[in-house]
C-alpha positions in Angstrom: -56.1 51.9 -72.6 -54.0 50.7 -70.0 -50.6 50.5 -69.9 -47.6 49.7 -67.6 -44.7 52.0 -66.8 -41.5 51.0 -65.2 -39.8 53.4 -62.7 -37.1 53.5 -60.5 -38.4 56.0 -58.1 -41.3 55.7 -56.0 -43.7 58.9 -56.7 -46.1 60.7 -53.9 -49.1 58.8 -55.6 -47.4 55.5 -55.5 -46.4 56.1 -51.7 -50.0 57.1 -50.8 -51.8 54.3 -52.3 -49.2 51.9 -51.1 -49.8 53.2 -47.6 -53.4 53.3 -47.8 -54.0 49.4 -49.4 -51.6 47.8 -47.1 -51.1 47.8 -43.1 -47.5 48.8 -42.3 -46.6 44.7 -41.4 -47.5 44.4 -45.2 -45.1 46.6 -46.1 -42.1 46.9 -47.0 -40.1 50.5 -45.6 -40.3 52.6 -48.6 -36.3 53.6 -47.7 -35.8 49.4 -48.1 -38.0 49.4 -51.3 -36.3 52.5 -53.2 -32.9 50.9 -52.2 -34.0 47.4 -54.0 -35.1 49.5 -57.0 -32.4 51.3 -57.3 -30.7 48.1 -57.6 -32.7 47.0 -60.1 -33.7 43.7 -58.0 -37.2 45.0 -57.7 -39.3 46.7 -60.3 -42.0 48.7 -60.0 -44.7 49.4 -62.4 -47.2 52.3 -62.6 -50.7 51.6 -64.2 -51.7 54.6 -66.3 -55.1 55.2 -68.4 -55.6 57.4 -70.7 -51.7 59.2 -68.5 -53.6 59.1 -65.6 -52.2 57.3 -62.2 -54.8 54.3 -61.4 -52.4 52.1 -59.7 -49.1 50.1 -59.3 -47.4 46.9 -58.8 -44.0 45.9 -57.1 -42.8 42.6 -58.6 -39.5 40.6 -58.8 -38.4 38.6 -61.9 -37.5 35.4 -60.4 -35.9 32.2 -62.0 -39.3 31.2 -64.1 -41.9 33.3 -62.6 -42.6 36.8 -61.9 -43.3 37.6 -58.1 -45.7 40.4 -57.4 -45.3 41.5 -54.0 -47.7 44.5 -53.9 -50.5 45.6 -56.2 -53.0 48.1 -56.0 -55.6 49.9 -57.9 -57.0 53.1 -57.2 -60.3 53.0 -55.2 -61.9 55.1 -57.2 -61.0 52.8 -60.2 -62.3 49.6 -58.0 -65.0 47.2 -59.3 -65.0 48.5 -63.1 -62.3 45.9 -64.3 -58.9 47.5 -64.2 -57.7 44.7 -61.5 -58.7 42.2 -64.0 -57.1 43.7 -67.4 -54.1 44.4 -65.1 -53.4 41.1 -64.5 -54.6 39.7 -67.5 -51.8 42.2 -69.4 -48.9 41.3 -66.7 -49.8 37.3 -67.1 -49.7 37.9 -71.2 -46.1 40.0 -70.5 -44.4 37.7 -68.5 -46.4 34.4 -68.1 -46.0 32.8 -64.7 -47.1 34.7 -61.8 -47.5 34.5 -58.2 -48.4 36.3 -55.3 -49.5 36.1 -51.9 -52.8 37.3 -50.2 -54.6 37.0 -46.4 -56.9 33.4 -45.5 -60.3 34.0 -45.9 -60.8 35.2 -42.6 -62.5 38.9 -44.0 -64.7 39.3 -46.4 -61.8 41.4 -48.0 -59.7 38.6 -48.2 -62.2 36.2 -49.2 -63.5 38.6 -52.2 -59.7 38.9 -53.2 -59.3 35.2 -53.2 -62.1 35.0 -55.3 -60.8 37.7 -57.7 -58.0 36.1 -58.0 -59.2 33.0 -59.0 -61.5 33.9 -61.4 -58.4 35.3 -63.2 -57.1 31.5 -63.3 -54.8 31.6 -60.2 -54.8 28.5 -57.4 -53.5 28.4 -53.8 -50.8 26.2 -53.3 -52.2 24.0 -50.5 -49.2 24.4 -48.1 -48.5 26.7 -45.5 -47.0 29.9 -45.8 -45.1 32.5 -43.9 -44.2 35.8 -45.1 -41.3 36.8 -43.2 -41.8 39.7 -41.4 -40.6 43.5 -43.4 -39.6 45.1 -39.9 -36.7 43.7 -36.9 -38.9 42.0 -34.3 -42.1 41.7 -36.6 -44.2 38.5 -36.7 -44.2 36.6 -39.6 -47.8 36.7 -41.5 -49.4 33.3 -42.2 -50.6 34.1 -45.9 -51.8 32.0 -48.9 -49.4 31.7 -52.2 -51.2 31.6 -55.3 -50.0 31.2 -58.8 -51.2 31.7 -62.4 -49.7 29.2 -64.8 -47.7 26.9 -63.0 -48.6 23.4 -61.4 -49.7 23.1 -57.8 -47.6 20.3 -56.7 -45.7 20.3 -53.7 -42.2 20.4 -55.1 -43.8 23.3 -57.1 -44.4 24.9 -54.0 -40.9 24.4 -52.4 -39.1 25.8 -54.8 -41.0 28.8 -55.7 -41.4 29.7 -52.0 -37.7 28.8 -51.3 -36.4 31.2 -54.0 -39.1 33.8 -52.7 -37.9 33.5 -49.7 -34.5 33.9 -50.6 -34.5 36.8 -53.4 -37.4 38.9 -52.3 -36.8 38.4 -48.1 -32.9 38.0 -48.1 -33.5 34.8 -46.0 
C-alpha cells in the first residue's frame, strides 16, 4: 500500500532522485528548497510502500489548488502503476491539482503528457514560462496542466499569476 509522508527535511534518497529526474534548470537549489520547507511554504511528501522509499513530490497549497512542482517515482518502480495511484491518492487528498511538464518535443515529454492525461488532467492552451530557479537562467517554455478545474482562460490567469507569485517570488 502506498502512502504519503510529509517531511521537513530533504533526505539522501530524496536529493538523489531529485537530481537524477530533473536537469539542474528544473530545479530548484536544494539550499532554496530546504529554506521554503522549513518555512512551511513548501511541502514535501515521500511515497513509501510497504516503508520502502519509491518516490516524492514537492507541492504548494495554493488559494484552491494544490501546485506540484516536482514529482518523481523511483525507476525501478516505473511502468507498474505507482505514478498513477500516486496521483490518483493526491487528487482524492486535496482535489485540484496542477503542474507543469516539457511540449512534446521528446518522446519523454510526449509519454508524460500522455500519462498525464489519462489521469484526467488538460493543458491550459496558453503559453507558459517557468521562471528560471538560478540568477541569469532562461525561463523554460513549459505546458500547465490541471486536474479538476476548468480550462478557461481567466482560469489560466489566475492560477499562473498566483504560481507565479507564491512558488517563484515574482
Amino acid at each position: 500500500m502506498l502512502s504519503f509522508q510529509p517531511k521537513n527535511i530533504i533526505s539522501p534518497e530524496v536529493i538523489e532522485l531529485y537530481e537524477a529526474a530533473f536537469p539542474e534548470a528544473e530545479r530548484r537549489p536544494l539550499p532554496a528548497q530546504q529554506r521554503l520547507l522549513r518555512e512551511g511554504a513548501l511541502q514535501l511528501l515521500e511515497i513509501r510502500e510497504a516503508g520502502h522509499f519509491v518516490g516524492f513530490i514537492f507541492c504548494w497549497a495554493l488559494t484552491d489548488f494544490t501546485f506540484i512542482e516536482h514529482f518523481a517515482i523511483d525507476p525501478v518502480k516505473r511502468g507498474r502503476g505507482t505514478g498513477t495511484k500516486v496521483i490518483t491518492l493526491l487528487f482524492e487528498k486535496y482535489g485540484r491539482l496542477v503542474l507543469e511538464t516539457e511540449p512534446p518535443r521528446t518522446i519523454d515529454a510526449q509519454r508524460r503528457i500522455r500519462f498525464y492525461e489519462a489521469l484526467g488532467f488538460g493543458a491550459f492552451p496558453a503559453l507558459y514560462l517557468q521562471p528560471a530557479y538560478r540568477a541569469g537562467g532562461a525561463p523554460l517554455t513549459l505546458i500547465l496542466m490541471q486536474k479538476g478545474m476548468f480550462l478557461q482562460e481567466h482560469t489560466f490567469t489566475k492560477v499562473s499569476n498566483e504560481i507565479y507569485r507564491e512558488v517563484y517570488g515574482l
